[in-house]
C-alpha positions in Angstrom: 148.2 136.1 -92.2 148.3 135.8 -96.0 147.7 138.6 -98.6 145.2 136.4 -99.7 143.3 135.9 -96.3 143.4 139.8 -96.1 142.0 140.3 -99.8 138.7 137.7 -98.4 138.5 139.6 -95.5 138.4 143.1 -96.9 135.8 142.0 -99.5 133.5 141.0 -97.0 133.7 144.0 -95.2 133.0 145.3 -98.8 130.1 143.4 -99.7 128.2 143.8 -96.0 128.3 147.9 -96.2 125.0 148.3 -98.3 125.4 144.9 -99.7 121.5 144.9 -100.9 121.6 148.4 -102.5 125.1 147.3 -104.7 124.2 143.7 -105.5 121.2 144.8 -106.7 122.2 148.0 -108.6 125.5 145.8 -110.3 122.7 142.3 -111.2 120.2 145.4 -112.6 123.5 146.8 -114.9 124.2 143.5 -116.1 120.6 142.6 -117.0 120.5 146.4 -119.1 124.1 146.2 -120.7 123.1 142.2 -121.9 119.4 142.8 -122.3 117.6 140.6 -124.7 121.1 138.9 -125.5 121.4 137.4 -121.7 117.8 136.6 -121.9 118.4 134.6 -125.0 120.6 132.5 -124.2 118.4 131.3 -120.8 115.8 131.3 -123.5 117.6 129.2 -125.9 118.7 126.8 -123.4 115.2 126.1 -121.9 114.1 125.3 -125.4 117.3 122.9 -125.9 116.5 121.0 -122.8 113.1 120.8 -123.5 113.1 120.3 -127.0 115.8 117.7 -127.2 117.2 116.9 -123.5 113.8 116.5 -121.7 112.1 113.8 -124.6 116.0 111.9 -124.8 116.3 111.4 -121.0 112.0 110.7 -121.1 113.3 107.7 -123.7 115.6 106.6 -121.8 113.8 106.2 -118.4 110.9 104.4 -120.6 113.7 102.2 -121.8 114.4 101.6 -118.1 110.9 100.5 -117.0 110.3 98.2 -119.9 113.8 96.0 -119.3 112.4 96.1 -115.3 109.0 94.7 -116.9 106.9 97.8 -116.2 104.4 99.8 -118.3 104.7 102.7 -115.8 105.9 104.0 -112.4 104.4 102.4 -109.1 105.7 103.1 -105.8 105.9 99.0 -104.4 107.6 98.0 -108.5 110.7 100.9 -108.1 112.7 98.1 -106.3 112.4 96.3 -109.7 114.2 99.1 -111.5 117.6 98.8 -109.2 117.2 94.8 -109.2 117.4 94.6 -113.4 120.9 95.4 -114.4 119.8 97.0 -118.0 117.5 99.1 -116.4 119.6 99.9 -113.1 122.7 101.0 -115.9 119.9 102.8 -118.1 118.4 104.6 -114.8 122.3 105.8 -114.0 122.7 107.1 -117.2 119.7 109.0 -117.2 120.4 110.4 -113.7 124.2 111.6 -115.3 123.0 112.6 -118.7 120.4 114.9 -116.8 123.0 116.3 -114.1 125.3 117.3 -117.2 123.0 118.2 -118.5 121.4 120.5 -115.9 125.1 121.8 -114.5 125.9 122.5 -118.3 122.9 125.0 -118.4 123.7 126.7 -115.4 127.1 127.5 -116.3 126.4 128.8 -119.7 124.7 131.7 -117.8 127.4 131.8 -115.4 129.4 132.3 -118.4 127.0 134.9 -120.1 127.0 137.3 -117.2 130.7 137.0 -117.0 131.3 138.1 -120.5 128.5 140.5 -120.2 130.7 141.8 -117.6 133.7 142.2 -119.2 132.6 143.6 -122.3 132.7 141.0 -124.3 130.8 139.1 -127.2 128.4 136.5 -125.8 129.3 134.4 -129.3 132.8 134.1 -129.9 135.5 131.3 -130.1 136.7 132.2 -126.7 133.4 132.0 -125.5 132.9 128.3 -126.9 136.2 127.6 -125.5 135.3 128.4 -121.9 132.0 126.1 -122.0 134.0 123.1 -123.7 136.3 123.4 -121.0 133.8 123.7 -118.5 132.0 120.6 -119.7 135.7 118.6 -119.9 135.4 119.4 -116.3 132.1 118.3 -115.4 133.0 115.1 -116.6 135.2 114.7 -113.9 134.0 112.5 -111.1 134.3 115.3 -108.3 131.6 117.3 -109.9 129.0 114.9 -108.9 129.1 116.9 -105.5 127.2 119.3 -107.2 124.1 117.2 -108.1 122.2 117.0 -104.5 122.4 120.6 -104.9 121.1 121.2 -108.5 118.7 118.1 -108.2 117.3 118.5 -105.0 118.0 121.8 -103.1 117.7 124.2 -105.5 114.1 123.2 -106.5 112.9 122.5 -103.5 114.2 126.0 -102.5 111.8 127.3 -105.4 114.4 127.8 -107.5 113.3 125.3 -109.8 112.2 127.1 -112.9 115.8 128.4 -114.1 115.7 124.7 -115.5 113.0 122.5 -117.7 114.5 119.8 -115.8 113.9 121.1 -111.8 110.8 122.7 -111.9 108.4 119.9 -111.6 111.1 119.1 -108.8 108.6 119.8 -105.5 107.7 118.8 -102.1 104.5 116.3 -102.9 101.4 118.3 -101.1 100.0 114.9 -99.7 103.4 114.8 -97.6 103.4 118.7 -96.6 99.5 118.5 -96.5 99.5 115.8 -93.8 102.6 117.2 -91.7 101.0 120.6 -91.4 97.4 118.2 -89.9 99.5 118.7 -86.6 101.3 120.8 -84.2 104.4 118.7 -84.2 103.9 118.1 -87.8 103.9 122.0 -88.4 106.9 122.4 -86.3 108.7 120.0 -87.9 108.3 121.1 -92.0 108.9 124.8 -91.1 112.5 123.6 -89.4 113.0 121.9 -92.5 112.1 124.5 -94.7 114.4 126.5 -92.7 117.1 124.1 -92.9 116.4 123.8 -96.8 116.8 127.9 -97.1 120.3 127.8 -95.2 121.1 124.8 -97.5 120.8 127.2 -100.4 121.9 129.9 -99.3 125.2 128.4 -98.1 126.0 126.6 -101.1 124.8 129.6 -103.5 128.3 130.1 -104.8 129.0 126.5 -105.6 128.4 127.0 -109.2 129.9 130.3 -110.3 133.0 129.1 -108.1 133.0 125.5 -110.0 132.8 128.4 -113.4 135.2 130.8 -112.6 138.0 129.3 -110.5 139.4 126.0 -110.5 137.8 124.6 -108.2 136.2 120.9 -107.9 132.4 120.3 -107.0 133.3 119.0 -103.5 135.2 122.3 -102.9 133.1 124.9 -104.4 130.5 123.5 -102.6 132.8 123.7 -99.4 134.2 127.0 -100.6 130.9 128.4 -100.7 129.5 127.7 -97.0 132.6 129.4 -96.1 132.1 132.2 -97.8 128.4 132.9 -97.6 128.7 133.0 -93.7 127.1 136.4 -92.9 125.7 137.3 -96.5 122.5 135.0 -96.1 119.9 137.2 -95.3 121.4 140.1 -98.0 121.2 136.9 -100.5 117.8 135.5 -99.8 116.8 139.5 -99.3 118.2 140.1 -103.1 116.3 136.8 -104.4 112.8 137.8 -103.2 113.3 141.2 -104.7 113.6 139.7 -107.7 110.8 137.2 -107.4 108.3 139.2 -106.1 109.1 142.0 -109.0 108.0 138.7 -111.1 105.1 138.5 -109.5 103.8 141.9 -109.5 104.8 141.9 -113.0 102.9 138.7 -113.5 100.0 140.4 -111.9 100.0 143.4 -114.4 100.1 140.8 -117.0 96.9 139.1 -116.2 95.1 142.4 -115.6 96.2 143.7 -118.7 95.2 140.7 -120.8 91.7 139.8 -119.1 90.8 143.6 -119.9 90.4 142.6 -123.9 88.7 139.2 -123.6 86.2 140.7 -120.6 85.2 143.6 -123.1 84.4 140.9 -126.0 82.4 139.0 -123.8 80.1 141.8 -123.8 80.6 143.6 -126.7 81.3 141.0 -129.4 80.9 138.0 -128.0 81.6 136.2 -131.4 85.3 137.5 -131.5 86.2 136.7 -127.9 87.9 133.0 -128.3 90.1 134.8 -131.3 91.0 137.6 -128.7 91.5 135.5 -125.8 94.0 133.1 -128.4 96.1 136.3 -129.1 95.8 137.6 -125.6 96.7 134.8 -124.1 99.9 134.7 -126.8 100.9 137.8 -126.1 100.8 137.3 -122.1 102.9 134.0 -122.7 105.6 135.9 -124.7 105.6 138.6 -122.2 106.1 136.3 -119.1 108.8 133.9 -121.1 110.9 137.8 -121.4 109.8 138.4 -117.5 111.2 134.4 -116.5 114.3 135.2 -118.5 115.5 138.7 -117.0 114.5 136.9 -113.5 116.8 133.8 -113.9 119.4 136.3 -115.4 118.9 138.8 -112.2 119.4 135.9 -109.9 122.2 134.6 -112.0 124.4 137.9 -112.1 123.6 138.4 -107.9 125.6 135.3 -107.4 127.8 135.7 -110.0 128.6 139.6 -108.5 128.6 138.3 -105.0 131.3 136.2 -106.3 133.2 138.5 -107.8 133.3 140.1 -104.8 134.0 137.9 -102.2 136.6 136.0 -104.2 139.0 138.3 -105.9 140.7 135.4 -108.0 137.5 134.8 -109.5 137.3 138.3 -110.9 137.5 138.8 -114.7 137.0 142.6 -114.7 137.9 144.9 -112.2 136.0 147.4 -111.2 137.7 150.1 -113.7 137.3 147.8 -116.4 133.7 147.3 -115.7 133.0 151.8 -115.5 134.7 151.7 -118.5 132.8 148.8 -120.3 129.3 151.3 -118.9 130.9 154.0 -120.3 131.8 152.5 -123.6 128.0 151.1 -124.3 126.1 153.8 -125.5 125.9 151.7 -128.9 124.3 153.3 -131.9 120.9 152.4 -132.5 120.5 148.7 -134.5 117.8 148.8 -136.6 118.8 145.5 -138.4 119.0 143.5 -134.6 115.3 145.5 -133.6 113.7 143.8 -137.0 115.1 140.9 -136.5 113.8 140.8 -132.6 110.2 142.4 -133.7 110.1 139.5 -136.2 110.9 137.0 -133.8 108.7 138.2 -131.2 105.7 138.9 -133.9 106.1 135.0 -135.4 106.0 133.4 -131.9 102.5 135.5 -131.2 101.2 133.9 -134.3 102.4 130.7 -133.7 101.1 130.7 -129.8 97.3 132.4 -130.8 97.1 128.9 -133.6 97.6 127.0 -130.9 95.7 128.7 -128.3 92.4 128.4 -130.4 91.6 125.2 -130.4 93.0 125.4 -126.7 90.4 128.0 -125.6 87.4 126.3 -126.8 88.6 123.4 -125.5 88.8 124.7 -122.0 85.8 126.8 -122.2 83.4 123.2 -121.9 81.3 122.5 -118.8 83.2 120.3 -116.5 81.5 117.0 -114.7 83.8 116.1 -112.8 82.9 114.5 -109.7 83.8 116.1 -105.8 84.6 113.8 -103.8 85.6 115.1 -100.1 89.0 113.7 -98.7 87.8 111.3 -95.4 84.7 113.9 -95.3 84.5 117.2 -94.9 87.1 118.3 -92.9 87.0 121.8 -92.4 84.1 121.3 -90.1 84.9 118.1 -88.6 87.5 115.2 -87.8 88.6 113.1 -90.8 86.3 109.8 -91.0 84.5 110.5 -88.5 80.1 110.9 -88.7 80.2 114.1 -88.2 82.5 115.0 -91.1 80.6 112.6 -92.9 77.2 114.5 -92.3 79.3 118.0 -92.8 80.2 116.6 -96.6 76.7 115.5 -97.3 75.4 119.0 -96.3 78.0 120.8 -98.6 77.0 118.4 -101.3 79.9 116.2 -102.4 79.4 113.5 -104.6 81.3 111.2 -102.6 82.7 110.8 -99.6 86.1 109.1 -99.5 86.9 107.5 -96.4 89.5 104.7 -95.1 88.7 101.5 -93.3 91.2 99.0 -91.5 90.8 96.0 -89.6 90.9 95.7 -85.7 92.4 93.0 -83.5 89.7 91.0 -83.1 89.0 91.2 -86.8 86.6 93.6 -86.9 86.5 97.3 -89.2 87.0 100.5 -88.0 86.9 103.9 -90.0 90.2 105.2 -89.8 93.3 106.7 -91.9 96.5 106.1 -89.3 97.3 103.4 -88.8 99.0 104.5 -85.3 96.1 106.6 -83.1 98.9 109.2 -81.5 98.0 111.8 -84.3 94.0 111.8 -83.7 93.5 110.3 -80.4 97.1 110.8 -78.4 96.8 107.2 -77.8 100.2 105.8 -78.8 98.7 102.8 -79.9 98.3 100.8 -83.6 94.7 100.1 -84.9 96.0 96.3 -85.1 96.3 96.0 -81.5 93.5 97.2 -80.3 89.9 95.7 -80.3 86.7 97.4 -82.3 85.4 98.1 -78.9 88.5 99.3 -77.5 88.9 102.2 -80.6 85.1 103.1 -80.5 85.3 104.1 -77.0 88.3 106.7 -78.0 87.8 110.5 -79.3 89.9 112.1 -82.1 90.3 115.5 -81.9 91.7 117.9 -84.8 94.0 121.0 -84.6 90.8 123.1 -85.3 89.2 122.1 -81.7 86.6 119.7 -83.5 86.0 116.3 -82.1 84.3 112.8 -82.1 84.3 109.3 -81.5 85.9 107.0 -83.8 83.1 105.2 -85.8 82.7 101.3 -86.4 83.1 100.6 -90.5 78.8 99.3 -89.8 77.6 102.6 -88.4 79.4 104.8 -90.8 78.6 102.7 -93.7 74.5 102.6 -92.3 74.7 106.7 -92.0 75.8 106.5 -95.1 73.4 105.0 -96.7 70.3 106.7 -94.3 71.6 110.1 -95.5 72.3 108.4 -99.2 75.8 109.7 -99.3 77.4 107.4 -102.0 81.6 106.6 -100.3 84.6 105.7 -101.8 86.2 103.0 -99.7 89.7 103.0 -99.4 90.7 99.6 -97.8 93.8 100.5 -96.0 96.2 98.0 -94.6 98.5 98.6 -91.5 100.6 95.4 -92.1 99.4 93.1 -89.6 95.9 91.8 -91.5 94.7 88.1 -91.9 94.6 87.0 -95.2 90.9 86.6 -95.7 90.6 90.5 -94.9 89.0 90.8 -99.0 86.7 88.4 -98.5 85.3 89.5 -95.0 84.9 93.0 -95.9 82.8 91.6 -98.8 80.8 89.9 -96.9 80.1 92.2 -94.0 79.3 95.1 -96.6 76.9 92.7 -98.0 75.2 92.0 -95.0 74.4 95.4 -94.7 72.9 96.3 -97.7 75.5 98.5 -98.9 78.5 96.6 -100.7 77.1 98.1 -104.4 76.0 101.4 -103.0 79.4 102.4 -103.6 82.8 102.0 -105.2 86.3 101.0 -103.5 90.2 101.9 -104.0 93.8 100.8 -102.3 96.8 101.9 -102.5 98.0 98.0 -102.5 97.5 96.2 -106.0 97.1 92.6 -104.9 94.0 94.3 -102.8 93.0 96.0 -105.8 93.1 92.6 -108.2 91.8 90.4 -104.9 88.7 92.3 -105.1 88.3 92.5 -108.7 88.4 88.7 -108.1 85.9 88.2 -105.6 83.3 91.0 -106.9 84.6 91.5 -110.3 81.2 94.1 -110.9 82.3 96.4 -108.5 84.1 99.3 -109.3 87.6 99.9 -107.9 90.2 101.9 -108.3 93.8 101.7 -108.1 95.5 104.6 -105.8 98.8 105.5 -107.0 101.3 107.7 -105.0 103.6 107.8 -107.7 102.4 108.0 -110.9 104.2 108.1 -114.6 104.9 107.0 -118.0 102.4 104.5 -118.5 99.8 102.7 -116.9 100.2 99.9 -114.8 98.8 96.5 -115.2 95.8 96.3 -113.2 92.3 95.0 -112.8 91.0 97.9 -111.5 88.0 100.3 -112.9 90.0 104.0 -112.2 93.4 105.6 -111.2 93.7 107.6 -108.5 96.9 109.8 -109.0 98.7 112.0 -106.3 98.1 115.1 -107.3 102.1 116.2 -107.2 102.6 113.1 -110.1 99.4 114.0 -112.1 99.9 114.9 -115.7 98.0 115.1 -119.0 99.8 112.5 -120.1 99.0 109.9 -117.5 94.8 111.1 -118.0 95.3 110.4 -121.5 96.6 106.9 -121.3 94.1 105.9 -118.0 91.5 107.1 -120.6 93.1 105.1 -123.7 93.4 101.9 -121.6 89.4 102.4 -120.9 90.0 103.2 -117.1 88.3 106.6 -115.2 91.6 109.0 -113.9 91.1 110.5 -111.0 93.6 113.2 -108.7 94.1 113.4 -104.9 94.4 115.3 -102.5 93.7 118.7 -104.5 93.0 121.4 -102.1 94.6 124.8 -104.4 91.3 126.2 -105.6 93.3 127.4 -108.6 94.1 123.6 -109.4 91.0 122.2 -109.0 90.0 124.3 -111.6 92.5 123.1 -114.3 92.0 119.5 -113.3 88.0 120.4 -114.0 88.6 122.0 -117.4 91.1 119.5 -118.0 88.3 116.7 -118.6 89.6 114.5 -114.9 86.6 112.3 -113.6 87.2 113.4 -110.3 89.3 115.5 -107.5 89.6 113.9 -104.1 89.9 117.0 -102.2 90.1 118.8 -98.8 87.9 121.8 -99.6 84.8 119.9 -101.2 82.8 123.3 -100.8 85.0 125.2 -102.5 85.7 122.5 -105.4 81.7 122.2 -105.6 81.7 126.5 -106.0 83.9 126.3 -108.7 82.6 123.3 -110.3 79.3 125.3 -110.6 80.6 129.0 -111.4 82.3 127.1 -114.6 79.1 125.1 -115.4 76.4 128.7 -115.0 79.3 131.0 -116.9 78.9 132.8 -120.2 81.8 134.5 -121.5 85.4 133.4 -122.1 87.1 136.0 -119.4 86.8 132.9 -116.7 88.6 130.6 -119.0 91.1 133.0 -119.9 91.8 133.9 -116.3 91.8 129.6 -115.7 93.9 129.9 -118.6 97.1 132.1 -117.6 97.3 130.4 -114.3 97.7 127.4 -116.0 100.0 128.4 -118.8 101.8 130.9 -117.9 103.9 130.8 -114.7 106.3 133.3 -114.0 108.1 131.6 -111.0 
């Protein structure tokens, strides 16, 4: 046995004899000998990537789209991207440019926490040194290893927000939102999840061992899972201390700066927006300080845990590092204090200027429309007449609901294109006859059930119980190619094809429609939506919720088209996409939506929209 195996082993004994108690207590002496300096330099780097990184690589993927021939992102045009050779070599770069510079950011607090460590300046020429030399070795080709983890498992781990870069990075709630519609479904995303959380747990090292040894990608990675085996749950123990310290402290924030703006409301009414602009400052200045000691805390866990369990990645031994605590008890700094008070004081006034206008903005009366997701739900199988009745009764606007064709050419209201989900009938809708499906019962997870409805009676219901729809022609594959033109026509003979309005998820649907009735109004359903808006016929978007942004409104609304969001089922986002001026939220929860809706229509008072406000703006992890 080598000295070197019997160094490893000891320091796992080490670290699993009150691992939590002395991770924690060495991350929380890191975090108060670096303080504001560690926080800084997370700080500084969220601004750099967001301020220069974020817009370069945002060029450069635009750049990509327009040599492919597209004005935005669609899900059935991506293929287009890879085909083009500019915009396949632009779409590389962007994915290299952003791994470097994603890897760089993490190991410049990798770095941080080391010197912090050792007792030495954060900037210094040594310092500058070490990350130069740590990017010449990114560069390498073996550090691409790292990227699934930094790109993928990290974020979806919920350790996005250390980077501008990750933490849009998500599982998309129409793909969770539909496994969990099931037992096997449920099953199967909570094995992932669990598989996702070993994932990161294993590989947690990969990146302070690619920093402080010499180590490639490929072998800190492996490094890593060898390692970690046995410190997982003291690791993923340590990280939701951390995170739910953010919360709490997130918490306190909100209470503390809704107290102001709630007395105002009653008191002086007149000075509330002014407060609520300088509360809501101060609580965004307060949380950026709260998300920088967090990513620092998590930072210096690893970075100690390394320390540990790799003694040739030590930089300070343990003397060294009583002796650096020993040695801090620094004068006081009343030059560095100004300066910070100063700092802190100019990005308050900056932040309430722009929260002004903000707040009154926010504070208008939304209109947007509710329209409840194949029914309503909660009470009764999707597309089905009784969730159809149940949505009517809550009140929604509309009723969205799916229709496909049979195998004898006929319609039928349903979503699945296979029946094993609603109906354990492993069948497809293509191969079975109208008659056939009406004769079967769905059944939901919830115990509810009914029979599966013709498109002719649900439509008729409809339209007896004047519950406007929105039609979403869904195709399974195997339609004939007059399907357009049929549905038309059988709509029409019912009295009901201009009773309502009509989307797809398939463009030459969408344009074949716009053809054949061009005064109806449809709407193009995008499951991936960004950067531009696509070329279409149709009347309306109608974004995935998970691709939604501001952005992508604003240009639906420039191009003269409505912008709508699905499936929204967080209350709390429902709300922003209501005071965020959206035409409409395709949602699970059309009571709840329809509640808020009218609470922010009937209130006086800015306390709601500062509440809507924080949740929006300020998010701690």
């Amino acid at each position: 046995m080598t000295d070197h195996t019997v160094q490893a082993e000891a320091s796992e004994k080490t670290v699993s004899q009150g691992a939590y108690r002395n991770l924690l207590g060495a991350a929380w002496q890191v975090v108060r000998r670096g303080g504001w300096r560690l926080a800084s330099v997370y700080l500084v780097g969220q601004l750099i990537v967001a301020v220069i990184a974020a817009p370069v690589l945002h060029w450069l993927f635009a750049e990509a789209l327009r040599a492919a021939g597209l004005s935005g992102v669609e899900i059935a045009a991506l293929p287009r991207l890879i085909e083009a050779p500019l915009s396949a070599g632009l779409i590389l770069i962007v994915v290299i440019v952003g791994f470097l510079v994603l890897s760089l950011q993490f190991l410049v607090l990798v770095v941080a926490v080391q010197r912090v460590q050792a007792g030495e300046r954060l900037l210094s020429r040594d310092a500058l040194t070490h990350v130069a030399s740590l990017a010449r070795k990114l560069l390498r080709p073996s550090s691409l290893a790292l990227l699934p983890y930094l790109f993928l498992l990290l974020p979806l781990g919920g350790i996005g927000f250390l980077s501008v870069l990750s933490q849009a990075i998500t599982i998309p709630s129409f793909i969770s939102g539909e496994l969990v519609k099931t037992t096997a479904g449920m099953i199967g995303y909570l094995v992932f999840l669990l598989v996702l959380l070993t994932l990161n747990v294993r590989f947690a090292l990969a990146v302070p061992l690619f920093a402080m040894t010499d180590a490639t990608g490929g072998r800190a990675q492996r490094r890593s899972w060898r390692l970690m085996r046995g410190h997982g749950i003291t690791l993923t123990l340590l990280v939701a201390t951390v995170l739910i310290a953010g919360a709490l402290a997130g918490a306190v924030l909100v209470a503390v700066g809704l107290a102001p703006v709630a007395l105002t409301d009653v008191f002086a009414p007149s000075a509330s927006p002014a407060v609520a602009a300088v509360m809501l400052a101060l609580t965004q200045a307060c949380a950026l300080t709260i998300i920088g000691m967090g990513g620092v805390m998590i930072v210096s866990i690893v970075v100690t845990l390394t320390r540990i369990v790799v003694p040739d990645a030590s930089r300070v031994s343990d003397a060294e590092a009583a002796a650096v605590a020993d040695s801090e008890k620094e004068q006081p700094q009343p030059r560095r204090a100004l300066i910070a008070v100063l700092c802190a004081a100019a990005l308050i006034a900056g932040l309430s200027v722009v929260n002004l206008p903000l707040m009154n903005a926010l504070s208008r009366a939304p209109d947007t429309l509710v329209i409840a997701h194949r029914g309503y739900t909660a009470e009764a199988v999707e597309n089905t007449l009784s969730s159809l009745e149940a949505a009517r009764e809550v009140g929604a606007d509309f009723v969205e609901m799916d229709v496909m064709e049979t195998a004898d050419r006929q319609f039928v209201v349903m979503h699945d294109a296979n029946l094993s989900r609603l109906a354990d009938h492993d069948s497809a809708v293509s191969e079975l006859t109208l008659d056939e499906l009406s004769a079967l019962t769905v059944h939901d997870t919830q115990g509810n059930s009914d029979r599966i409805p013709s498109l002719e009676e649900y439509v008729l219901v409809a339209k007896d119980i004047e519950q406007p729809l929105l039609i979403e022609i869904k195709l399974h594959g195997a339609e004939t190619p007059d399907l357009v033109p049929r549905l038309v026509q059988e709509l029409e003979s019912l009295g009901v094809l201009e009773d309502n309005i009509y989307h797809s998820l398939d463009g030459p649907t969408v344009e074949e429609l716009k053809r054949v009735r061009p005064n109806l109004t449809v709407g193009l359903t995008m499951a991936l939506a960004g950067m531009g808006v696509p070329q279409t016929s149709a009347d309306f978007l109608v974004m995935e919720e998970w691709s939604f942004t501001d952005e992508m409104r604003d240009a639906a609304h420039a191009a003269g088209l409505g912008a709508m969001a699905w499936t929204v089922n967080d209350e709390q986002r429902i709300r922003d996409l209501m005071r965020d001026d959206i035409d409409g939220v395709i949602t699970d929860v059309a009571a709840e939506a329809l509640d808020a809706r009218t609470q922010m229509q009937q209130s006086t008072g800015l306390a709601d929209v500062f509440f809507d406000a924080i949740m929006r703006y300020v998010v701690i992890f």
